[in-house]
Legacy VTK file of the C-alpha trace (Angstrom):
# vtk DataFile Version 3.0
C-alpha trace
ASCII
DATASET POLYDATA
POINTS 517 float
-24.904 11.610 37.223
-24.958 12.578 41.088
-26.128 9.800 43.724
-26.941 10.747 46.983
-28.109 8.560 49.954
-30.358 10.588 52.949
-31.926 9.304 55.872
-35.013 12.058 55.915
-36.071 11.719 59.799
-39.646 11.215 60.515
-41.767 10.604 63.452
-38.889 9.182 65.298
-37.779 6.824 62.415
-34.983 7.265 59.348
-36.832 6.580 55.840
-33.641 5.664 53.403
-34.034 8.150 50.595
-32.157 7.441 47.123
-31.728 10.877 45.117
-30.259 10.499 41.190
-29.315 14.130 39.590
-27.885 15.332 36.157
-24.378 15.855 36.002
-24.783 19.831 35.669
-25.859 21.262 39.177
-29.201 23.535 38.562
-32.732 23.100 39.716
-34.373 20.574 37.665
-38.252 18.686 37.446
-38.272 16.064 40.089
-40.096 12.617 40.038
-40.780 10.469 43.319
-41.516 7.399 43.647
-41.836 5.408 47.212
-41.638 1.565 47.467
-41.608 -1.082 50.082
-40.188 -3.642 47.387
-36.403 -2.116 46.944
-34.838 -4.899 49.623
-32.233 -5.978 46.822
-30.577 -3.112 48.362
-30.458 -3.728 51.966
-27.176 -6.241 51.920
-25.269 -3.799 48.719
-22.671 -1.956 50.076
-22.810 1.436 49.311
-21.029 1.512 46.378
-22.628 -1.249 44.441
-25.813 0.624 45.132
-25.117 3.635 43.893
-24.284 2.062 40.470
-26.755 0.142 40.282
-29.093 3.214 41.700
-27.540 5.077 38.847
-28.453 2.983 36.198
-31.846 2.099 36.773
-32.128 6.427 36.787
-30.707 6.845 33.713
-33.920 7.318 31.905
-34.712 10.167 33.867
-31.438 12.140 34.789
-30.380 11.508 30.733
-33.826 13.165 30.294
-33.272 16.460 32.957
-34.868 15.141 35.888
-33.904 14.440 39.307
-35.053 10.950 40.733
-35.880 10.342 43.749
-37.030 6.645 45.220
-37.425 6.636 49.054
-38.298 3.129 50.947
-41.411 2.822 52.833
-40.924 2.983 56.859
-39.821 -0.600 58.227
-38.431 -1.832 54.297
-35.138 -1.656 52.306
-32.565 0.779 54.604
-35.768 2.241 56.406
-36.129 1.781 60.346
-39.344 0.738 62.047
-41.623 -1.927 61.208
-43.561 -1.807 57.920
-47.409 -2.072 58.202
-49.041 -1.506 54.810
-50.840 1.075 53.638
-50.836 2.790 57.893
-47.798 5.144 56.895
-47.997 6.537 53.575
-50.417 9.396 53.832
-48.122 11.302 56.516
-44.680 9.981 54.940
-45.700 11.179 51.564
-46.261 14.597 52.564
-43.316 14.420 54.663
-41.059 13.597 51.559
-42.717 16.720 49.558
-41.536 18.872 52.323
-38.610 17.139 52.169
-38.044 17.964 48.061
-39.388 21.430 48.477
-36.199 22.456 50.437
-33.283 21.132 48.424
-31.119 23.142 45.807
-32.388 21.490 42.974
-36.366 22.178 43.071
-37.625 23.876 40.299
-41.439 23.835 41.766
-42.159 20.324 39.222
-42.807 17.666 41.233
-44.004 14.571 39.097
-45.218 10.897 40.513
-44.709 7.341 39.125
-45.463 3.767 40.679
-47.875 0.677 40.114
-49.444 -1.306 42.217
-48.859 -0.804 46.366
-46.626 2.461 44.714
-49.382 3.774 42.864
-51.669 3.664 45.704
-49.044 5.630 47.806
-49.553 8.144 44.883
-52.719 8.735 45.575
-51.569 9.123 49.338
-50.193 12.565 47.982
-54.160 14.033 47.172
-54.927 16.511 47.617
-52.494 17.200 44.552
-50.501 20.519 45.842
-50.373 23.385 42.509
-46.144 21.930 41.926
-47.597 18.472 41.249
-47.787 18.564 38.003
-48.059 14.808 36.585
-48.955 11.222 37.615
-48.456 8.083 36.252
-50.834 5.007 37.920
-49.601 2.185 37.020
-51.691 -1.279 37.628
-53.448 0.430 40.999
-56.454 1.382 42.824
-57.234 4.400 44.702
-60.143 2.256 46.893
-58.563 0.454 49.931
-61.535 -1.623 50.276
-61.096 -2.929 46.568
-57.283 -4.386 48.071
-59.017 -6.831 50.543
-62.620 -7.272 49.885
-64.796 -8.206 46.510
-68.892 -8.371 47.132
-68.021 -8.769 51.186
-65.634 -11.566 50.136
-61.371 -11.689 51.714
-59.486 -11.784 48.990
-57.181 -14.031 49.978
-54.907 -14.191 46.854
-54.862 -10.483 46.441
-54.198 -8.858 49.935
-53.857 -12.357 52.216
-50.840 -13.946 51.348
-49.245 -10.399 50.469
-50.171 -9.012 53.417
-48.735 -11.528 55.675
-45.322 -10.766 53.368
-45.066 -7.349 53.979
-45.666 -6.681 57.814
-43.268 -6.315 60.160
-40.270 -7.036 57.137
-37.529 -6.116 60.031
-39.263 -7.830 63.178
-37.794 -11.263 62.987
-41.295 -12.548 63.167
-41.486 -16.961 63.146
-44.517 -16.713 60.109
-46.247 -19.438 60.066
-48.565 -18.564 57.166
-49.967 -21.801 54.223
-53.409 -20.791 52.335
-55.327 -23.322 55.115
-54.946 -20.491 57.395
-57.809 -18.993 55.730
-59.728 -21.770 56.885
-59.461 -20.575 60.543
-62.475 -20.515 62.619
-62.616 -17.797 63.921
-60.722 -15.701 61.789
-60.359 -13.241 64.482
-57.877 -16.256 65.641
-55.808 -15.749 62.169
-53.231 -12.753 62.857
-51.814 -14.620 66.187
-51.898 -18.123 64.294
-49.807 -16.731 61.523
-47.811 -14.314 63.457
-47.586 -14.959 66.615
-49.256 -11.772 68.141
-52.032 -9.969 67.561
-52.217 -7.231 64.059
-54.501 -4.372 65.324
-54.714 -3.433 61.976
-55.456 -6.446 59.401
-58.297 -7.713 62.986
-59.807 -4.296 62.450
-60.251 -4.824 58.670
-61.505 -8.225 59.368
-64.633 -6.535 60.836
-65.534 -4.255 57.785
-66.085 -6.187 54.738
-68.756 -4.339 53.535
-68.318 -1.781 51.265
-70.591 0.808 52.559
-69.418 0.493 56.102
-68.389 3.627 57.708
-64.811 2.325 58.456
-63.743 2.641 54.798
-64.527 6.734 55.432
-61.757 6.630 58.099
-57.928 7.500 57.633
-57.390 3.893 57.884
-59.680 2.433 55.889
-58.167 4.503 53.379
-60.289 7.451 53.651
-57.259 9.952 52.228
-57.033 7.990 48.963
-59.750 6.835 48.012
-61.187 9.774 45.721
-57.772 10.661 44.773
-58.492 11.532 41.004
-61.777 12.834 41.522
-60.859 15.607 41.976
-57.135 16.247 40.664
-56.561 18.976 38.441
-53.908 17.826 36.356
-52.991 15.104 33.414
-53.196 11.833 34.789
-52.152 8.477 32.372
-53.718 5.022 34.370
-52.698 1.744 33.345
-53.775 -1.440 33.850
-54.438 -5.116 31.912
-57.638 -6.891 31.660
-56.487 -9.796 34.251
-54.701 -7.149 36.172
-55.824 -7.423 39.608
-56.893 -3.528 39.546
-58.226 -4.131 36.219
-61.809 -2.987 37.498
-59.780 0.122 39.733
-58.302 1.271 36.835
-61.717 1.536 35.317
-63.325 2.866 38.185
-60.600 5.665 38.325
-60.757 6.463 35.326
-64.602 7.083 35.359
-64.162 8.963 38.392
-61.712 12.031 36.489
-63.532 15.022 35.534
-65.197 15.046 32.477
-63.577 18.668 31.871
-59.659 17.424 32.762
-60.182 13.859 31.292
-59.292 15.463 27.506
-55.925 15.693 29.176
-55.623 12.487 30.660
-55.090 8.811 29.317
-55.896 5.238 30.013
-54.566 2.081 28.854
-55.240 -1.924 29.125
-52.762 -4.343 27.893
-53.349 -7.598 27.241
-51.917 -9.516 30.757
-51.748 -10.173 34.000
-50.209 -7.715 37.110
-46.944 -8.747 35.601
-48.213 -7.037 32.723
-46.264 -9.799 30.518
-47.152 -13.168 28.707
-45.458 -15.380 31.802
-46.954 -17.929 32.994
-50.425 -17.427 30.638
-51.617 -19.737 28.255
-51.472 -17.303 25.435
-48.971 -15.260 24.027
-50.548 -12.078 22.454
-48.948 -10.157 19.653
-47.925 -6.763 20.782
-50.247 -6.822 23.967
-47.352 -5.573 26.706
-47.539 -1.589 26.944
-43.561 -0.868 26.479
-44.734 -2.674 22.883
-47.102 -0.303 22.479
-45.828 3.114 24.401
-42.411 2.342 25.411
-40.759 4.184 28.732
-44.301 5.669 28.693
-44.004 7.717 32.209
-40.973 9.823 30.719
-42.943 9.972 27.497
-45.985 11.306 29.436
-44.038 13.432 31.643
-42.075 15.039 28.517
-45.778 15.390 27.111
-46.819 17.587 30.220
-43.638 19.258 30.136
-42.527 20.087 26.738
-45.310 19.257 24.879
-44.631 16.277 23.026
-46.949 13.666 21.466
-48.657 11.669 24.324
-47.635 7.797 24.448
-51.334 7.255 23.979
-54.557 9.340 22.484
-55.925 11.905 25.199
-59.324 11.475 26.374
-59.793 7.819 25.430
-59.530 4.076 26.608
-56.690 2.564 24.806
-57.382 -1.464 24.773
-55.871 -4.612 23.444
-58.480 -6.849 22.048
-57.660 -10.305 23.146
-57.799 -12.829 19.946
-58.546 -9.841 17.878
-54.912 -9.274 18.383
-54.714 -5.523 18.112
-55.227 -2.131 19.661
-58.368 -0.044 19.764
-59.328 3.713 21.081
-62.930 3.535 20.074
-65.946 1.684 21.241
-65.151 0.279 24.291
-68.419 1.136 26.302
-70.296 2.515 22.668
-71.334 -0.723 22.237
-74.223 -1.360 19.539
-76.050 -4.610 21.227
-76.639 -6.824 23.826
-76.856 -10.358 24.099
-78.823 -12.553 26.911
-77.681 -16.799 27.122
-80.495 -18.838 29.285
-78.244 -21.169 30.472
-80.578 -24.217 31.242
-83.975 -25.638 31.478
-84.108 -27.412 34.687
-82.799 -26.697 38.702
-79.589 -27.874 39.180
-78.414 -29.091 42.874
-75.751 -29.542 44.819
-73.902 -29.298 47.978
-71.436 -26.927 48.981
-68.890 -27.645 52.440
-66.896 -24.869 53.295
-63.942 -27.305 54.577
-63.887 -28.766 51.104
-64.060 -25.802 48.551
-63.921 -26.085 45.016
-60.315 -25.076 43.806
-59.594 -22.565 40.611
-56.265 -21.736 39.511
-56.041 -18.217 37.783
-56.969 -15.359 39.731
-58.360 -13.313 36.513
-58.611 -9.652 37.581
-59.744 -10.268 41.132
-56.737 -11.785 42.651
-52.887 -12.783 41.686
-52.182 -15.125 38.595
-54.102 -14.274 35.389
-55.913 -16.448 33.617
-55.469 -19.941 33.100
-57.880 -23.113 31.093
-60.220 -24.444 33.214
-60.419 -27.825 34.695
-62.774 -30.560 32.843
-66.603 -29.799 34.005
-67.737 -32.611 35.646
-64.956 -32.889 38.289
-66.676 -31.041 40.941
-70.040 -32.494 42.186
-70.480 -28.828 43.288
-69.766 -27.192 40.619
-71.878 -26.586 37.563
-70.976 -26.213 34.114
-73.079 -24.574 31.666
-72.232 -23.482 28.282
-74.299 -20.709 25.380
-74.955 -21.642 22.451
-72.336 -21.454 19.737
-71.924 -18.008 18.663
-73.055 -17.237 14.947
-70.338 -14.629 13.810
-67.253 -13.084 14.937
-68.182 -11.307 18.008
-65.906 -8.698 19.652
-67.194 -8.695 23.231
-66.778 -5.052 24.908
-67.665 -3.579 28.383
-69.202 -5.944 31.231
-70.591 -8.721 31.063
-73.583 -9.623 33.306
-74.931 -12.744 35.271
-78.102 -13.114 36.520
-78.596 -16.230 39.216
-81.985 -17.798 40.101
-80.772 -19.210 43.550
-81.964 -20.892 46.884
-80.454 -22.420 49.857
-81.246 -24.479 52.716
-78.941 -22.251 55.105
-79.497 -18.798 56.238
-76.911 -17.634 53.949
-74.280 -18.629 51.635
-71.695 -17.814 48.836
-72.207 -17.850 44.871
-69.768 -18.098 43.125
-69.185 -18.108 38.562
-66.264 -17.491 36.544
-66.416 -17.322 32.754
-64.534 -19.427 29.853
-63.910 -18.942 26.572
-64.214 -22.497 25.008
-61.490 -22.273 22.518
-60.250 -25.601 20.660
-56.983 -25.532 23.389
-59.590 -25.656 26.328
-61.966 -23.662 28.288
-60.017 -19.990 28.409
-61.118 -18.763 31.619
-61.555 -14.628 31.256
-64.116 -13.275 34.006
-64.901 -14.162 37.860
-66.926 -12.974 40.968
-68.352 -14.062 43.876
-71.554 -12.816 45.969
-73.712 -14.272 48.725
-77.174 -14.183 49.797
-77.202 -11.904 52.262
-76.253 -8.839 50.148
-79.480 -8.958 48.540
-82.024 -10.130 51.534
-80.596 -9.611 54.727
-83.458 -11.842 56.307
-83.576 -14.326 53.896
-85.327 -17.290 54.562
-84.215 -20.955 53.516
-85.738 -22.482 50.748
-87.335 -19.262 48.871
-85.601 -18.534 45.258
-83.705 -15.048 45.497
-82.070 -13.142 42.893
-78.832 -12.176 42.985
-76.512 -10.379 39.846
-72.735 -10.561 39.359
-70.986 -7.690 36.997
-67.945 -8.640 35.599
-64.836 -6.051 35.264
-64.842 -4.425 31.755
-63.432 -6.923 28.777
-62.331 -6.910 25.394
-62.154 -9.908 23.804
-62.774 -11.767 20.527
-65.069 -14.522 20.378
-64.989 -16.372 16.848
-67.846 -18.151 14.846
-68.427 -21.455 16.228
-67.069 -20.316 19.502
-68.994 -20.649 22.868
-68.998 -19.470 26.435
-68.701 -21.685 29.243
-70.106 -20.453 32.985
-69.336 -22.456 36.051
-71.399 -21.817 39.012
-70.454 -22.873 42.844
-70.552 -21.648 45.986
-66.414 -20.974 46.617
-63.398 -20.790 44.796
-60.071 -21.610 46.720
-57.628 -19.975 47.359
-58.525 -16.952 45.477
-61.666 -16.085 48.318
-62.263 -16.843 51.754
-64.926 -19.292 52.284
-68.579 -18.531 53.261
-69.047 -20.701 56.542
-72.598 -21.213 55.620
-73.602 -19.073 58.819
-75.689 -15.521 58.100
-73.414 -12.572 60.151
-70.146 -11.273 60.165
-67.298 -14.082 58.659
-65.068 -13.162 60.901
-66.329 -14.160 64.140
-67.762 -17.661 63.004
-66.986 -20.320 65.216
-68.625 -23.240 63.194
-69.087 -23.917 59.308
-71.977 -26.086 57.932
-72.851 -27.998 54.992
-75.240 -25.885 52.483
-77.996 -27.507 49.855
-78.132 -24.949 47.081
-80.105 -24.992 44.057
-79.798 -22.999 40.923
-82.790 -22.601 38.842
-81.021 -22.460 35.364
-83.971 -21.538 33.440
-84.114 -17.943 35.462
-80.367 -17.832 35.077
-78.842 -15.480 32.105
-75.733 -14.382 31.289
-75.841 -10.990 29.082
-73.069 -9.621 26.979
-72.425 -6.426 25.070
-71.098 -6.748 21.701
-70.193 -4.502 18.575
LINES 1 518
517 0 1 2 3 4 5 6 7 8 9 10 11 12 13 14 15 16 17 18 19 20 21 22 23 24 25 26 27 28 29 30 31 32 33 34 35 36 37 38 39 40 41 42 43 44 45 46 47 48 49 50 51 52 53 54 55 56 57 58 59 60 61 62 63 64 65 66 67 68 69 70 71 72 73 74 75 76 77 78 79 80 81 82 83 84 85 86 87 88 89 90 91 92 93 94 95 96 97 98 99 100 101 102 103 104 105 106 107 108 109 110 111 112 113 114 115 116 117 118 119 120 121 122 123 124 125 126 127 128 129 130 131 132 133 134 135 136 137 138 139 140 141 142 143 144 145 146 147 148 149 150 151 152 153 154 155 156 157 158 159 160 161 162 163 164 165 166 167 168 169 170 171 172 173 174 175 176 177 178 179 180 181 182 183 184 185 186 187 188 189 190 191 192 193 194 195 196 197 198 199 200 201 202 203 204 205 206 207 208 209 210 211 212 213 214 215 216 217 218 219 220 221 222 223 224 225 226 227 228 229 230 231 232 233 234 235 236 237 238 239 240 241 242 243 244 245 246 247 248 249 250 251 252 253 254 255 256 257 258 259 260 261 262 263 264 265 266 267 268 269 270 271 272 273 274 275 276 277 278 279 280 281 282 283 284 285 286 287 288 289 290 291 292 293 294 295 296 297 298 299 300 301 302 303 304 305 306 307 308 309 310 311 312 313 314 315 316 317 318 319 320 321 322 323 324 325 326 327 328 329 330 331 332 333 334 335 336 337 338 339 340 341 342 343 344 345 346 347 348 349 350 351 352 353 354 355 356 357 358 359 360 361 362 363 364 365 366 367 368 369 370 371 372 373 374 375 376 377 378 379 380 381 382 383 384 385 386 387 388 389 390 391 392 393 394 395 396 397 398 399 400 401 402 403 404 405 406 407 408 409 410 411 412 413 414 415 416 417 418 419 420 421 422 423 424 425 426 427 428 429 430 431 432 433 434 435 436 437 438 439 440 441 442 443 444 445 446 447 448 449 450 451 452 453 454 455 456 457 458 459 460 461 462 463 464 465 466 467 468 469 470 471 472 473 474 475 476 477 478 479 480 481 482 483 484 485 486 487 488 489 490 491 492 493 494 495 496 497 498 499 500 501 502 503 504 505 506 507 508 509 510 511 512 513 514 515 516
């Protein structure tokens, strides 16, 4: 195997650019992937990294393809100062110039990367005619869906990531704890935690709604964020149903064409972002995807290329059932039934301080750390704890599930908050979560009138047994996985004050509907 090292100049800065080749000189299929996590390599001295270079290429250059990995601008042997998600759309392009003028392109370009990497895939739309493969791995085409859920920071998702990744190389005294997100105003944050100002993350901190106009802009994503729509050639997405682009990879997926989808492929294991059994309560038999495809880019590359089986059925969602324990390719949104739980008789009160906000470990598919068993109900004055009646027969739950809230508040606005359990006889397995507020629904709402507002849950597959119920706490925040609602009706980032909210939920208008084969 050949190991080269290039600097590929652009826009005054030197992006380090790693290049793995078969032995035999020729023109070969290339694959790309760019990163801004390779800083292992940063202190190796040349040597060392191009052995260890050349053995995590193996799979591909044993296979007949040239590798290339290329750090993002301001990470691993890159100049400049990283900014996430500013560069990639003009870098990207840059590197396919790049790879269309050396020796060994044979006009195959392929691309491979998962989570921040996957979304510099989709940099790379529109697809040129040499592209001729992608892998998404654990990503989301939709900037918005990085930072915001329902108008909500996601604090555990992009915040404490975020503050990680800029300005890796600018010697920059971080002063960063989750409390931060308690700054008021937020538009104070960026210089408490760095020092200076971030142009970029203050701008974003004015948009969190999904329909605004920024998000149609080059950097709110604008380049990426129909990157499959329209793509013209086989695409595999991954993801796992507490993945934190668990709903992305859904969306995506719905968003192929119908007529190039036959070609294309979609998986969900069983876990987290990790996409292992660390750190989760359960352990689930064969649930990882190398269990059930193995190295499935080169398998889905040598599928496009030489025409070998796929590493999972075309056309289809490929899911792990959890607790059922195995894999499925049929009936994931063919469901035969749905379900509707009344979850109380009576109002239930209580009130919610923005300075004190209920804590949840477990970020489920909304933010980092999978699932986890939820704390004892009861231990929250503000939160609620209702639970469905015990379920009759096995019941293999499929799609979304649904919440309807019956709600009222003494403020102008405020947050609601629910997140679903599983009570199982280890305790309450927590497996869905979302937050919304007032304001999304009735922009002049008035304190004191019942509204309705409805939370959909990403798509699940999971297993609930005879005897088995669901448990559904309600609240108003959920720390340190969202920012909190100050209580105040306008834009979160520019609140000066928070304020104590009375909310009521009328449990006897409030339903929680499931699908279920």
């Amino acid at each position: 195997m050949a190991v080269v090292f290039d600097y590929m100049p652009h826009d005054g800065e030197q992006l380090f650019t790693l290049i793995a080749s078969p032995d035999t000189p020729g023109k070969y299929p290339t694959v790309i992937m760019r990163s801004p996590y390779e800083e292992y390599h940063r202190d190796m001295d040349d040597e060392e990294l191009r052995e260890v270079f050349a053995k995590n290429s193996a799979k591909w250059t044993d296979y007949g393809y040239v590798f290339i990995m290329q750090d993002c601008k301001g990470t691993g042997r890159s100049t400049g100062d990283s900014d996430a998600f500013v560069y990639e759309y003009d870098e990207s392009h840059a590197l396919l110039d790049y790879v269309r003028h050396q020796d060994f392109y044979n006009g195959e370009i392929f691309l491979t990367g998962g989570s921040y990497c996957g979304w510099v895939i989709c940099s790379y739309a529109p697809y040129d005619e040499d592209i001729k493969g992608i892998v998404l791995e654990a990503t989301d085409c939709e900037l918005y869906n990085f930072l915001y859920l329902n108008g909500f920071y996601r604090t555990f998702l992009h915040g404490e990531w975020y503050v990680d990744r800029y300005k890796r190389k600018g010697n920059l005294n971080k002063d960063f704890s989750f409390d931060k997100f308690l700054t008021l105003p937020m538009t104070e944050y960026s210089k408490k935690v760095f020092g200076e100002p971030c142009p970029v993350l203050d701008e974003m901190f004015k948009h969190p709604d999904r329909d605004d106009p920024f998000w149609d802009t080059p950097v709110g994503g604008s380049h990426q964020r129909e990157a499959v729509k329209n793509a013209r050639i086989p695409i595999l997405v991954t993801t796992g149903i507490f993945d934190i682009f668990c709903g992305g990879g859904h969306a995506m997926w719905d968003m192929i064409s119908e007529d190039i989808k036959d070609n294309c492929a979609f998986v969900v294991h069983a876990y987290h972002h990790g996409g292992t059994s660390d750190g989760q309560p359960y352990h689930f038999p064969g649930g990882e995807l190398g269990e059930l495809m193995g190295e499935f880019d080169l398998r889905w590359f040598d599928h496009i290329r030489k025409g070998t089986d796929s590493p999972a059925p075309l056309g289809k969602i490929t899911y792990y059932e959890l607790f059922d324990n195995n894999w499925h390719s049929e009936g994931y949104y063919d469901t035969a039934n749905d379900k509707t739980f009344v979850l109380g008789t009576s109002e239930a009160e209580y009130d919610y301080d923005p300075r004190d906000p209920a804590p949840f470990t477990g970020g489920l598919s909304n933010n980092f750390g999978g699932t986890s068993f939820m704390d004892m109900a009861g231990a929250r004055a503000d939160v609620i704890s209702c639970y469905t009646d015990e379920f009759e027969q096995d019941t293999h739950l499929r799609g979304k599930m649904k919440l309807t809230l019956r709600v009222k508040s003494d403020c102008e606005d405020t947050a609601f908050y629910a997140r679903i359990a599983v009570v199982k006889p280890e305790g309450d397995f927590a497996i869905r979560d979302s937050i919304t507020k007032i304001s999304n629904v009735a922009k002049d709402y008035k304190p004191d009138e019942y509204v309705t507002l409805q939370l959909e849950f990403d798509p699940a597959a999971v297993l609930v047994k005879k005897g088995e119920k669901l448990r559904v706490d309600i609240t108003s925040s959920a720390y340190h996985l969202f920012i909190p609602h100050t209580n105040n009706k306008g834009l979160f980032s520019v609140q000066e004050t928070a304020r104590i909210a009375h909310n009521t939920v009328d449990l006897s208008a409030t339903n929680l509907t499931v699908s279920y084969r």
